[in-house]
VONU-99534 format. One record per atom (N, C-alpha, C): x, y, z; atom name; residue number from 0; residue in one letter. Coordinates in Angstrom, 3 decimals, m for minus. Atoms other than C-alpha are relative to their C-alpha. Layout:
# residues N
+----------+----------+----------+------+-----+------+
:       px :       py :       pz : atom :  nr : rest :
+----------+----------+----------+------+-----+------+
:        X :        Y :        Z :   CA : NUM :    a :
...
+----------+----------+----------+------+-----+------+
This chain:
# residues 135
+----------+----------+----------+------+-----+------+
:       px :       py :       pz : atom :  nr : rest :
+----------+----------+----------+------+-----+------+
:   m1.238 :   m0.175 :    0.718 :    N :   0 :    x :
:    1.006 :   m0.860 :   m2.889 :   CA :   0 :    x :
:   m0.186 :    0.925 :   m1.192 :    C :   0 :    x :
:   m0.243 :   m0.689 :    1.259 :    N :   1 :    x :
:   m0.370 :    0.858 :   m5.800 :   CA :   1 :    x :
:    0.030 :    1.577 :    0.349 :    C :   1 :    x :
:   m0.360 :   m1.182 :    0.406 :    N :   2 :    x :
:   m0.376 :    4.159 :   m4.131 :   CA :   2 :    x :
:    0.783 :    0.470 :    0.147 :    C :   2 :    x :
:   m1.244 :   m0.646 :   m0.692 :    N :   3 :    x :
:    2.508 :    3.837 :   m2.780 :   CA :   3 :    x :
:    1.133 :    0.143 :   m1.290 :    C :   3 :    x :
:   m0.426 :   m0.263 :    0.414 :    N :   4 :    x :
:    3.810 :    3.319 :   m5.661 :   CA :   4 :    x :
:   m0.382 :    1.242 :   m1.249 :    C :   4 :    x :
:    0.233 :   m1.334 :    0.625 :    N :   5 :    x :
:    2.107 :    6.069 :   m7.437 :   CA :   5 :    x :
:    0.380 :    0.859 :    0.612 :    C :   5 :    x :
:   m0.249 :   m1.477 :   m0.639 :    N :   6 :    x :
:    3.242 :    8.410 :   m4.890 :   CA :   6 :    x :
:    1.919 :   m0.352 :   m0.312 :    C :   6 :    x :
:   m1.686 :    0.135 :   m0.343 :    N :   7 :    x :
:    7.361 :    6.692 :   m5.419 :   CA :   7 :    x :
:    0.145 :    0.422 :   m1.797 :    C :   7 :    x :
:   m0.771 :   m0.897 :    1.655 :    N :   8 :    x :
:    7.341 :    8.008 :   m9.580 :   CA :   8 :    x :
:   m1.119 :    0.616 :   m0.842 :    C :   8 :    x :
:    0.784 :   m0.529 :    1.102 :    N :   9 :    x :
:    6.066 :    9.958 :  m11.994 :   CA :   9 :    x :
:   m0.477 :   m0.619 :   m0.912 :    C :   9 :    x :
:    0.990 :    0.235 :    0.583 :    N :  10 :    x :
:    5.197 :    7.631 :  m14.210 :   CA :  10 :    x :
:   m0.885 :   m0.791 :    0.051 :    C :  10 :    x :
:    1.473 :    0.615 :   m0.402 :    N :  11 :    x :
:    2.299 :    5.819 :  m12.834 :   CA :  11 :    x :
:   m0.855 :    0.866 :    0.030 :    C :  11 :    x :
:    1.727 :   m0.621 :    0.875 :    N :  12 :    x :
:   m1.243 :    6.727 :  m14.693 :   CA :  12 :    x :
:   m0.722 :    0.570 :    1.480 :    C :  12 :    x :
:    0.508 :   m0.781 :   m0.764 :    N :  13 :    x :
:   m1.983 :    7.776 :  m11.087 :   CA :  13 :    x :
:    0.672 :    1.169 :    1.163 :    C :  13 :    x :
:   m0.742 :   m0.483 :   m1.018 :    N :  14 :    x :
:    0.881 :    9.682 :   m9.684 :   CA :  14 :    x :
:   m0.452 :    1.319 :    0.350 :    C :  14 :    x :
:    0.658 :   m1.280 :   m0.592 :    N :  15 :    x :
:   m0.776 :   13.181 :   m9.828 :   CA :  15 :    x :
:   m1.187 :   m0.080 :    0.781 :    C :  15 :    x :
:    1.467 :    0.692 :   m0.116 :    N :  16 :    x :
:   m4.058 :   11.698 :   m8.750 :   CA :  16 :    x :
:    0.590 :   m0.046 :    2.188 :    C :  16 :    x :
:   m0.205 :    0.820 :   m1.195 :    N :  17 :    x :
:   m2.088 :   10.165 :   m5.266 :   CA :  17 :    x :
:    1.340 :    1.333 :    0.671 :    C :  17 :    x :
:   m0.764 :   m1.432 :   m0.723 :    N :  18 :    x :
:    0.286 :   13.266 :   m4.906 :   CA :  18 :    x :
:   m0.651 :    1.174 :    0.762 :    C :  18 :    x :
:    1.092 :   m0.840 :   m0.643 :    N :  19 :    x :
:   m2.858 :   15.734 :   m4.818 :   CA :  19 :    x :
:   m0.639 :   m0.505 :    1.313 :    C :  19 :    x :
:    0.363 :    0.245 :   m1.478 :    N :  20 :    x :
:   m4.086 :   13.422 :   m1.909 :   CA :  20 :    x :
:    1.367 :    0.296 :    1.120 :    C :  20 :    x :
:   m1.493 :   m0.176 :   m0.602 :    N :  21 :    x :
:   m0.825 :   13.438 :   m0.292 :   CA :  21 :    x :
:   m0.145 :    1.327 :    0.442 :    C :  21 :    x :
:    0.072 :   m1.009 :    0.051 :    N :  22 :    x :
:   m0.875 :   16.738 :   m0.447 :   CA :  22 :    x :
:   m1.123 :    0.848 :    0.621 :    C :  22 :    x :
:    1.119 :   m0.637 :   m0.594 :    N :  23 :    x :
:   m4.210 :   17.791 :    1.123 :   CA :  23 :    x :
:   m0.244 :   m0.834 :    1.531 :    C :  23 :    x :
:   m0.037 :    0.109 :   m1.441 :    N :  24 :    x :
:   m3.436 :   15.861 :    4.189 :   CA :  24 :    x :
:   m0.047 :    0.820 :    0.975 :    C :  24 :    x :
:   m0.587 :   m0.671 :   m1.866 :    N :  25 :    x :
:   m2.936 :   17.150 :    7.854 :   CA :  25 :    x :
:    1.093 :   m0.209 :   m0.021 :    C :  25 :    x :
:   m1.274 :    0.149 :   m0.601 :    N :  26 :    x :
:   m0.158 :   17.994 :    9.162 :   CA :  26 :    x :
:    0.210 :   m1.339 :    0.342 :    C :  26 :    x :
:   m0.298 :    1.013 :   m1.014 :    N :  27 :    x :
:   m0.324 :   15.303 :   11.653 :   CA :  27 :    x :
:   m0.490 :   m1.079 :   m0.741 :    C :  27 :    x :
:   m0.068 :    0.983 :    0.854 :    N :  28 :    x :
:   m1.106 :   12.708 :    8.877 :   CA :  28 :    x :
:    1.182 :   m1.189 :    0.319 :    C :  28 :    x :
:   m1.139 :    0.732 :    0.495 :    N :  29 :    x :
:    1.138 :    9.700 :    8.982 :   CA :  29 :    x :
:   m0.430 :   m1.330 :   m1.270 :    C :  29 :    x :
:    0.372 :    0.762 :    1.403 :    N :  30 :    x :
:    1.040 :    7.444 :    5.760 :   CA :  30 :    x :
:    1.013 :   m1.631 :    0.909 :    C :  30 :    x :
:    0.029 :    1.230 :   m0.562 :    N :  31 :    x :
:    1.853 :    3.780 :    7.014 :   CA :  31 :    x :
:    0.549 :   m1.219 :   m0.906 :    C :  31 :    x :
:   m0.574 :    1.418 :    0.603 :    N :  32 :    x :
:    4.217 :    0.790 :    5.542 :   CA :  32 :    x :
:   m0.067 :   m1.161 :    0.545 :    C :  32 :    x :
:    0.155 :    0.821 :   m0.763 :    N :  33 :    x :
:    3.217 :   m2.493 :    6.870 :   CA :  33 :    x :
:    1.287 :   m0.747 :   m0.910 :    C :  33 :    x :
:   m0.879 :    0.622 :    0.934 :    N :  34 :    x :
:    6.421 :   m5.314 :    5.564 :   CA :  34 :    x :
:   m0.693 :   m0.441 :   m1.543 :    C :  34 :    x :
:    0.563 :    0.130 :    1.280 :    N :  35 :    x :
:    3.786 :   m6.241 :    2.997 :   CA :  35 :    x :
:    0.007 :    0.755 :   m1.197 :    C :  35 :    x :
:    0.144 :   m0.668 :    0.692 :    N :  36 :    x :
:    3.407 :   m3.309 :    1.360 :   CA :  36 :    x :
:    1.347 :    0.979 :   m0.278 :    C :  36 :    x :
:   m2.035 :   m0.649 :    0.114 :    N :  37 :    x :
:    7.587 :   m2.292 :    1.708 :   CA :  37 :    x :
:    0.011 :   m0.980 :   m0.810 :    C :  37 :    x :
:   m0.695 :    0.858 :    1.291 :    N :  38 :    x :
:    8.156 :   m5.494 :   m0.485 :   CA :  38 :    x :
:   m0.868 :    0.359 :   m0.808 :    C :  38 :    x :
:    0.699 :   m0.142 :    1.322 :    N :  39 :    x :
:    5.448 :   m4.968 :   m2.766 :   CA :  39 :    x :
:    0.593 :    1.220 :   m0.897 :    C :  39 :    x :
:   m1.047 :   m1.084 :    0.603 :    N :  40 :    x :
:    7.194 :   m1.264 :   m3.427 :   CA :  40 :    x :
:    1.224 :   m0.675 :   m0.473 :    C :  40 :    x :
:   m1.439 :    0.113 :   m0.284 :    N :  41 :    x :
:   10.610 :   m2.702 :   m3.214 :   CA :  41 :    x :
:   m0.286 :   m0.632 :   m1.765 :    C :  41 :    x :
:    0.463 :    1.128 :    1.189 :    N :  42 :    x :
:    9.348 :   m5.479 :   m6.155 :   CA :  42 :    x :
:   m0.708 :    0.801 :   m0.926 :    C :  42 :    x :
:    0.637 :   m0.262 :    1.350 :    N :  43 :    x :
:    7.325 :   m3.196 :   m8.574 :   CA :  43 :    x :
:    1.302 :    1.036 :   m0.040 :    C :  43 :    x :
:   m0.783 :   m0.849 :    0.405 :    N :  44 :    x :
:   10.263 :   m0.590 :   m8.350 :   CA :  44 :    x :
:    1.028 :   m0.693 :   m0.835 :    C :  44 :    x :
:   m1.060 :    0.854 :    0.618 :    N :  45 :    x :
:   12.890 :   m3.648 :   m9.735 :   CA :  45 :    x :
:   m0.801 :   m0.789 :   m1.062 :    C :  45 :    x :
:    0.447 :    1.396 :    0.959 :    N :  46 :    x :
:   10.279 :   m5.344 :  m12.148 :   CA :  46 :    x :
:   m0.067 :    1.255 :   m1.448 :    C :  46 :    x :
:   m0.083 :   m0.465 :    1.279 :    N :  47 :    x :
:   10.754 :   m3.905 :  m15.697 :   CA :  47 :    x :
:   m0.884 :    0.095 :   m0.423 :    C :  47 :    x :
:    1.086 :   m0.666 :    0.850 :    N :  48 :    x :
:    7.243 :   m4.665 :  m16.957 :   CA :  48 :    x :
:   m0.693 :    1.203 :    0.669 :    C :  48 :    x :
:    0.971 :   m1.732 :   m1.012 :    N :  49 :    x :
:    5.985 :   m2.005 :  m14.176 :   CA :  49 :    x :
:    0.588 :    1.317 :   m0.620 :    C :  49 :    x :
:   m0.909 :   m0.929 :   m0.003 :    N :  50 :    x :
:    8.769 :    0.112 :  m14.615 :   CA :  50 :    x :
:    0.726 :    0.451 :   m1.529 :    C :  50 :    x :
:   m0.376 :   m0.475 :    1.932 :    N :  51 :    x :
:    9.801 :    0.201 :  m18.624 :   CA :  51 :    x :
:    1.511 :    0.034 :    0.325 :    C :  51 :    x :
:   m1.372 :   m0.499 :    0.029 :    N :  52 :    x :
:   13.018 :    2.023 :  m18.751 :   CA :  52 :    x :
:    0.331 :    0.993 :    0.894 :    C :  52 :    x :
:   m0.694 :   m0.203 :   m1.741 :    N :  53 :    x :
:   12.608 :    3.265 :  m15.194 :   CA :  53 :    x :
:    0.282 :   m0.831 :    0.892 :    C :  53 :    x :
:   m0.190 :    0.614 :   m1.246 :    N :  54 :    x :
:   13.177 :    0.559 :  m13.391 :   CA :  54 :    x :
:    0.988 :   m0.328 :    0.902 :    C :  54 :    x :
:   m1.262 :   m0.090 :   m0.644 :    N :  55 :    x :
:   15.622 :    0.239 :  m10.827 :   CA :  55 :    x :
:    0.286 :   m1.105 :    0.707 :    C :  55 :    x :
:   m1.346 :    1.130 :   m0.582 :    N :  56 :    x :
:   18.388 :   m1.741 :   m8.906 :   CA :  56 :    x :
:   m0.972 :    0.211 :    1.582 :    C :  56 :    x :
:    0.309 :   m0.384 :   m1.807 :    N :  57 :    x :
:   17.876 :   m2.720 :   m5.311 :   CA :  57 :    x :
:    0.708 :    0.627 :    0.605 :    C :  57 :    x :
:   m0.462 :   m1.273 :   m0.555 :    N :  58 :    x :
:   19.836 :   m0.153 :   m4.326 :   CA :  58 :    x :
:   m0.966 :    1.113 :   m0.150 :    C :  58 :    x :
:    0.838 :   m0.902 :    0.365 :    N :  59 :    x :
:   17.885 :    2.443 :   m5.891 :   CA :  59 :    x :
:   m1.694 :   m0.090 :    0.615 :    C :  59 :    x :
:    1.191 :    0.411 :   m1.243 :    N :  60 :    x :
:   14.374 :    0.580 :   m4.673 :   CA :  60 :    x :
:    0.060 :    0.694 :    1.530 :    C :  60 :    x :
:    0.341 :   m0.283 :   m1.434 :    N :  61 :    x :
:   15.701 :    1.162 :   m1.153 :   CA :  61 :    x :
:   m0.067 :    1.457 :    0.202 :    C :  61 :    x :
:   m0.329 :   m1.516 :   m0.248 :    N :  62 :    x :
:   16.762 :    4.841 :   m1.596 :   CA :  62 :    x :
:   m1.396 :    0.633 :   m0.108 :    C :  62 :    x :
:    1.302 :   m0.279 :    0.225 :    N :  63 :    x :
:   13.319 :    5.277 :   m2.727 :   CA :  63 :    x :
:   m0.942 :   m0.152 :    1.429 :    C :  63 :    x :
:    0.558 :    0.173 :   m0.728 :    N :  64 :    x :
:   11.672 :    3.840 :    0.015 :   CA :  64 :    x :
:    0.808 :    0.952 :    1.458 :    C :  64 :    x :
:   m0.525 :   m0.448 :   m0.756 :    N :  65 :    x :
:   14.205 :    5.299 :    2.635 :   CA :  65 :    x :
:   m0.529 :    2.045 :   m0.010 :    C :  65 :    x :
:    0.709 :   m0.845 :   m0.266 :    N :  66 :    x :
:   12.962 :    8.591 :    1.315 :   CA :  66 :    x :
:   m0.783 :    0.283 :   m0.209 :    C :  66 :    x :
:    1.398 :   m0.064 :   m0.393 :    N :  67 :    x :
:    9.458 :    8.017 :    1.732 :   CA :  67 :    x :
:    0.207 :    0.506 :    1.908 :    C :  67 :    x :
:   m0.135 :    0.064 :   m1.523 :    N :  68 :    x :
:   10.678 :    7.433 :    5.465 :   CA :  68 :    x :
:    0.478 :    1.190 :    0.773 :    C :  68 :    x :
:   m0.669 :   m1.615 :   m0.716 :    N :  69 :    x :
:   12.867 :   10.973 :    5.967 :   CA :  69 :    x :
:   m0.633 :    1.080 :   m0.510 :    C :  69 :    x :
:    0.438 :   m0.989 :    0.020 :    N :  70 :    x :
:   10.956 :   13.200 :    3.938 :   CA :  70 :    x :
:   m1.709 :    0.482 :   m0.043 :    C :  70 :    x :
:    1.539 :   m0.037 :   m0.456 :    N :  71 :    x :
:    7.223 :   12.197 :    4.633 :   CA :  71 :    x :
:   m0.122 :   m0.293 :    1.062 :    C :  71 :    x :
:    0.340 :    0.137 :   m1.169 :    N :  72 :    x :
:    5.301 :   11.468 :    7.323 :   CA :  72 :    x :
:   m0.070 :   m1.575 :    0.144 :    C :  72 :    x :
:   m0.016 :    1.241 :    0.104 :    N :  73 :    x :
:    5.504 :    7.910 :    6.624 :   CA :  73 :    x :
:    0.813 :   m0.928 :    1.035 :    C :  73 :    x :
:   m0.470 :    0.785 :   m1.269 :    N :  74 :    x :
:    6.166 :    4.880 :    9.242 :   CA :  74 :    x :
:   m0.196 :   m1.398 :   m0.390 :    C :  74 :    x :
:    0.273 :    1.300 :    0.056 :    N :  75 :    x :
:    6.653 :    1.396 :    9.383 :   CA :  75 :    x :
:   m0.243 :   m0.736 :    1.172 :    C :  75 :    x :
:    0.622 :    0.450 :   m0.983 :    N :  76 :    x :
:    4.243 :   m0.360 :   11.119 :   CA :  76 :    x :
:    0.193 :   m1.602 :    0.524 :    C :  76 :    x :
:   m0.331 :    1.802 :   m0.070 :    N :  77 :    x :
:    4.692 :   m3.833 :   12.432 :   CA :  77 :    x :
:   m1.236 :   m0.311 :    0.117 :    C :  77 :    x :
:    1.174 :    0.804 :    0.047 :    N :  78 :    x :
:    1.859 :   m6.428 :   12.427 :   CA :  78 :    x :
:   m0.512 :    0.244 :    1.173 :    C :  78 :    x :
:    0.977 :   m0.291 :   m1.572 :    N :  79 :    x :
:   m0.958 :   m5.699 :   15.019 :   CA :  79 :    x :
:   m0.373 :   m1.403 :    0.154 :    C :  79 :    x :
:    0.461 :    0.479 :   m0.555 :    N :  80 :    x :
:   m2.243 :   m8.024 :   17.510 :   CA :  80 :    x :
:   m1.068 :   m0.043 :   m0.169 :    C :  80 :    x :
:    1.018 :    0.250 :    0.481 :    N :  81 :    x :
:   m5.188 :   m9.381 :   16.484 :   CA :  81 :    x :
:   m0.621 :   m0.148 :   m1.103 :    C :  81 :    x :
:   m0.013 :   m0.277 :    1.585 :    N :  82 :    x :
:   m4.699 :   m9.405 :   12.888 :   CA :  82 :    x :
:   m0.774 :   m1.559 :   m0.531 :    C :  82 :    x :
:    0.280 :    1.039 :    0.896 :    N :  83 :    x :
:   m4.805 :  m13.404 :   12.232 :   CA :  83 :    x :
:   m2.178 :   m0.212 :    0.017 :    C :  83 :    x :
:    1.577 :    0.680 :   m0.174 :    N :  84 :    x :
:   m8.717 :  m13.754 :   13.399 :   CA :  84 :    x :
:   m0.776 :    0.653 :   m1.194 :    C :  84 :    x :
:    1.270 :   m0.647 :    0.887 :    N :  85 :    x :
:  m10.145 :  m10.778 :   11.072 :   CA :  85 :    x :
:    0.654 :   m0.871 :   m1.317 :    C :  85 :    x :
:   m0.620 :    1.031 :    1.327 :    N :  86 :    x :
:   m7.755 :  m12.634 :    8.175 :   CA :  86 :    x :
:   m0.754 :   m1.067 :   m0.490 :    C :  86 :    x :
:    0.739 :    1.672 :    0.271 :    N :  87 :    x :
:   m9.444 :  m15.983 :    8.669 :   CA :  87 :    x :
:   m1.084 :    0.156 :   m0.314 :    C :  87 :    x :
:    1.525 :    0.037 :    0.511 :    N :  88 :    x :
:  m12.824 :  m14.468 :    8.291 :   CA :  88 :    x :
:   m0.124 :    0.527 :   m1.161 :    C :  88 :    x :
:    0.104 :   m0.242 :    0.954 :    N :  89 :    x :
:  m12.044 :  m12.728 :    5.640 :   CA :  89 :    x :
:    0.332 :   m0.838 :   m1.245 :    C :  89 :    x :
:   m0.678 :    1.011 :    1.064 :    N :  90 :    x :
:  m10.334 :  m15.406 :    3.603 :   CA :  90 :    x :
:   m0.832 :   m1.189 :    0.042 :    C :  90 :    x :
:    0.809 :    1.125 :   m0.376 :    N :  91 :    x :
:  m13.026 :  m18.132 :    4.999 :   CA :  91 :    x :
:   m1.016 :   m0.322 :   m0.951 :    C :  91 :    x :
:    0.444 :    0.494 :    1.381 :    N :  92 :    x :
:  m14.448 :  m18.787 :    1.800 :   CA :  92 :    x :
:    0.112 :   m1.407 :   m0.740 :    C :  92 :    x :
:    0.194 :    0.720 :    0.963 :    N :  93 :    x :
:  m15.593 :  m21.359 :   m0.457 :   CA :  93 :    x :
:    0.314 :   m0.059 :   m1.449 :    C :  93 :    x :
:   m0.357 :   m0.484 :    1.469 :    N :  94 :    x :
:  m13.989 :  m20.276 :   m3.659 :   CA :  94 :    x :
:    1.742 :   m0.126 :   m0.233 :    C :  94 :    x :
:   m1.474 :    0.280 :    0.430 :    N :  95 :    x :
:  m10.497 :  m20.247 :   m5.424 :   CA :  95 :    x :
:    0.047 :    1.443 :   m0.509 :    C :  95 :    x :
:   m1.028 :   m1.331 :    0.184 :    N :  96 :    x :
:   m8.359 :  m16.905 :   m5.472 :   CA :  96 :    x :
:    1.117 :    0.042 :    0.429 :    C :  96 :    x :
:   m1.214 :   m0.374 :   m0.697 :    N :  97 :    x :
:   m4.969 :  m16.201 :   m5.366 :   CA :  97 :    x :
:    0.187 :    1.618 :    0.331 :    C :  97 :    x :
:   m0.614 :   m1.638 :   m0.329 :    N :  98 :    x :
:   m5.290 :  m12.285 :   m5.444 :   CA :  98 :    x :
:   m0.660 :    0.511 :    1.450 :    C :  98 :    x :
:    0.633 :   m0.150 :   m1.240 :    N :  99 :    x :
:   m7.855 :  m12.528 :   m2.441 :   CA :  99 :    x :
:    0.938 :   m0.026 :    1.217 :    C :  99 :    x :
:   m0.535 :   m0.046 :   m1.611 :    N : 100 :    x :
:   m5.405 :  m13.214 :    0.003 :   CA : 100 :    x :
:    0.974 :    0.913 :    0.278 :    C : 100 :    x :
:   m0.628 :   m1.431 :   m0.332 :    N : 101 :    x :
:   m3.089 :  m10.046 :   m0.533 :   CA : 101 :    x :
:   m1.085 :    0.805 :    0.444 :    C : 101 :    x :
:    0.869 :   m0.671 :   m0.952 :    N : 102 :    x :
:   m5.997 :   m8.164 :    0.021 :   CA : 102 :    x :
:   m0.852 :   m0.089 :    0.876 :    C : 102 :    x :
:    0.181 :    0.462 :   m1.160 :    N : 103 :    x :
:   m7.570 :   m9.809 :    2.546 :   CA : 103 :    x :
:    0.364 :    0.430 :    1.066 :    C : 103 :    x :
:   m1.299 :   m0.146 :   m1.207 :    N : 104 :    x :
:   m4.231 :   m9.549 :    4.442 :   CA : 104 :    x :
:   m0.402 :    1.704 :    0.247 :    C : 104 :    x :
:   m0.269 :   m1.905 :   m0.173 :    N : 105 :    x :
:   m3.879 :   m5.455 :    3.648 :   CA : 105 :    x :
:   m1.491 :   m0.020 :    0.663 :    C : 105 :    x :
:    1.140 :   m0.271 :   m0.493 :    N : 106 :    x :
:   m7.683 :   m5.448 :    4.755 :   CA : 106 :    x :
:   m0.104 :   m0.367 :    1.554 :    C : 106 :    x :
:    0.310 :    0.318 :   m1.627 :    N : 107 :    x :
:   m7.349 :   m7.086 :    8.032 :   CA : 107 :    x :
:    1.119 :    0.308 :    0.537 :    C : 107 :    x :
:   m0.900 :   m0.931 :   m0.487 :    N : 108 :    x :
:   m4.261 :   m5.372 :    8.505 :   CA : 108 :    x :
:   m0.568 :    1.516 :    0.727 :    C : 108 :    x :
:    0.815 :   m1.603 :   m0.726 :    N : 109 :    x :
:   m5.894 :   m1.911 :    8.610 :   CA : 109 :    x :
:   m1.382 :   m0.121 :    1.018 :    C : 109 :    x :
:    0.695 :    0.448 :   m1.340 :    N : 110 :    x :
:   m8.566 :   m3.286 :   10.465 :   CA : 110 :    x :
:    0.684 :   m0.070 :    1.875 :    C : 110 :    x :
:   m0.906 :    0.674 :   m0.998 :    N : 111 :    x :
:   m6.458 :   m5.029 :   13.159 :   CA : 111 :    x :
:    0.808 :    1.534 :    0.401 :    C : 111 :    x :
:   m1.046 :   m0.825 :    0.139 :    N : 112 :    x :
:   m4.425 :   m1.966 :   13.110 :   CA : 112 :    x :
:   m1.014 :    1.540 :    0.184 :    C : 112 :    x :
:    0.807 :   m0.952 :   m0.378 :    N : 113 :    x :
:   m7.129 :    0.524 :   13.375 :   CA : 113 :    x :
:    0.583 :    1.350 :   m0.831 :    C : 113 :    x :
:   m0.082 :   m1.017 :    0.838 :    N : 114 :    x :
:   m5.883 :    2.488 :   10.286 :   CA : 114 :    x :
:   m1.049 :    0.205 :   m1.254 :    C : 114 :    x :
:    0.660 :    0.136 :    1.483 :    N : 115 :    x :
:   m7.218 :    3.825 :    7.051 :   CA : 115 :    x :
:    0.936 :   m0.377 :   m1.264 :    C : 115 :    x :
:   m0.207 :    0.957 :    1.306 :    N : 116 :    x :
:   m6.935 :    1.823 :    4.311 :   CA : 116 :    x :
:    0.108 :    1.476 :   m1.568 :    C : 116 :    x :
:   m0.746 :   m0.904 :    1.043 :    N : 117 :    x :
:   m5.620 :    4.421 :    0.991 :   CA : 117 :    x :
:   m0.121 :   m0.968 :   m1.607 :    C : 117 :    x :
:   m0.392 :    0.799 :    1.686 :    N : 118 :    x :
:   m6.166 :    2.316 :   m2.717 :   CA : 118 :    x :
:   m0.912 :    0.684 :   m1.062 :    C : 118 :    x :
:    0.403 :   m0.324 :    1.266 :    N : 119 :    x :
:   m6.719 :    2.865 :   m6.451 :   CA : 119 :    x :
:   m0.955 :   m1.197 :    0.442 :    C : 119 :    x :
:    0.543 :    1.506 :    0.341 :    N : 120 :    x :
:   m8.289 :   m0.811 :   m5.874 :   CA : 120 :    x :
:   m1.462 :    0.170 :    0.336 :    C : 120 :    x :
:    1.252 :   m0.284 :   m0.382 :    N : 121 :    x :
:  m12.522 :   m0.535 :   m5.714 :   CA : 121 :    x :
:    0.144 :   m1.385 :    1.031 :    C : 121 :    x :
:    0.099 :    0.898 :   m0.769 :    N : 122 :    x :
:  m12.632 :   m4.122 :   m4.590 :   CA : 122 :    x :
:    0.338 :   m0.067 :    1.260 :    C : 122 :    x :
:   m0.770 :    0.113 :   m1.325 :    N : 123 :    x :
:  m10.266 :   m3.711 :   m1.705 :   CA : 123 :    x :
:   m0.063 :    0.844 :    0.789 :    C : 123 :    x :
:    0.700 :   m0.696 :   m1.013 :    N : 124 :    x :
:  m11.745 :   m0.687 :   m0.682 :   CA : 124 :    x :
:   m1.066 :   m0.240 :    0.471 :    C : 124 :    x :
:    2.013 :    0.207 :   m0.480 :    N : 125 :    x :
:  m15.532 :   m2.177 :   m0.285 :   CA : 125 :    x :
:    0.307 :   m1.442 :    0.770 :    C : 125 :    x :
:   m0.213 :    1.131 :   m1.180 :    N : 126 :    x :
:  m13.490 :   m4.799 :    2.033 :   CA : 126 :    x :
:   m0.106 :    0.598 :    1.540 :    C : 126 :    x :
:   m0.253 :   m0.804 :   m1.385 :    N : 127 :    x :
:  m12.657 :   m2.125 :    4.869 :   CA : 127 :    x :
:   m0.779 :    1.089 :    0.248 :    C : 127 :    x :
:    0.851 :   m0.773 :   m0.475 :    N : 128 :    x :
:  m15.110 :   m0.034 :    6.294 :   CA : 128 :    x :
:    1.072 :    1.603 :    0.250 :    C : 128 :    x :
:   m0.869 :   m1.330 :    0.197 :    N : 129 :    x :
:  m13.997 :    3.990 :    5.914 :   CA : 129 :    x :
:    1.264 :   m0.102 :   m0.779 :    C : 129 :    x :
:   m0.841 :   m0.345 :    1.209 :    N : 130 :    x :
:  m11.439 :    3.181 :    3.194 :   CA : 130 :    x :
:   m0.437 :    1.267 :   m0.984 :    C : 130 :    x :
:   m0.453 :   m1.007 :    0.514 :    N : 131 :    x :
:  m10.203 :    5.760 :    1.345 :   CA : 131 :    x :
:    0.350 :   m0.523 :   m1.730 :    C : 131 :    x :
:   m0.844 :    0.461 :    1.433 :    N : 132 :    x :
:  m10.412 :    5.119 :   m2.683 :   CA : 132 :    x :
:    0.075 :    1.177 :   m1.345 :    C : 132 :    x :
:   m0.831 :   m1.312 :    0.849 :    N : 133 :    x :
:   m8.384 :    7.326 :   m4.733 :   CA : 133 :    x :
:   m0.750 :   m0.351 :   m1.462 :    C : 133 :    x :
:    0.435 :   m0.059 :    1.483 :    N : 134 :    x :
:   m9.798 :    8.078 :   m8.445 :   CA : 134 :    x :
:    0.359 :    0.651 :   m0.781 :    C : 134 :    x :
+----------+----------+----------+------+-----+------+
């Protein structure tokens, strides 16, 4: 979510950072919305402390996201087959986290899904093998 939402405004501390990748893609690139990571956009675009005195209406949220969808290469993916097993191993721990299991999920998503994984996040890139972490 965070690059997605660095790539949906200017002012996130990494939007030039996640545009220049954007930007040095392939053609044939497609950038990838699983529902997880459409609400997580949808929700930092309407939350005020993210957003200051940009933040917007759910109207505006969707227009945002709608043109991620018409003027990038961007797609929304539905949940792959085979997702819950890498989940369980990844979450199969002895410990207490609540932030572990968003990325968990996004991790055994792109797994399951046989994409690349795209984050500012170190942690959540040294979950998925060939992640991609933006700096």
């Amino acid at each position: 979510m965070n690059v997605w939402l660095a790539l949906a405004h200017e002012i996130h501390p990494h939007h030039a950072t996640a545009s220049r990748w954007e930007q040095s893609l392939a053609s044939d690139s497609v950038l990838c919305f699983c529902r997880f990571t459409q609400l997580g956009l949808l929700r930092l675009l309407t939350n005020t402390s993210a957003m200051r005195e940009d933040v917007m209406t759910q109207a505006e949220a969707w227009d945002v996201f709608d043109a991620f969808m018409q003027v990038s290469s961007a797609k929304f993916v539905e949940e792959p087959h085979g997702i819950d097993p890498i989940f369980r191993r990844l979450t199969d721990r002895d410990e207490t986290s609540t932030k572990q299991w968003a990325d968990a999920y996004l991790a055994a998503f792109a797994l399951a899904a046989s994409i690349t994984m795209v984050t500012f996040d170190r942690a959540l890139a040294g979950q998925v093998k060939g992640a991609i972490l933006l700096s």
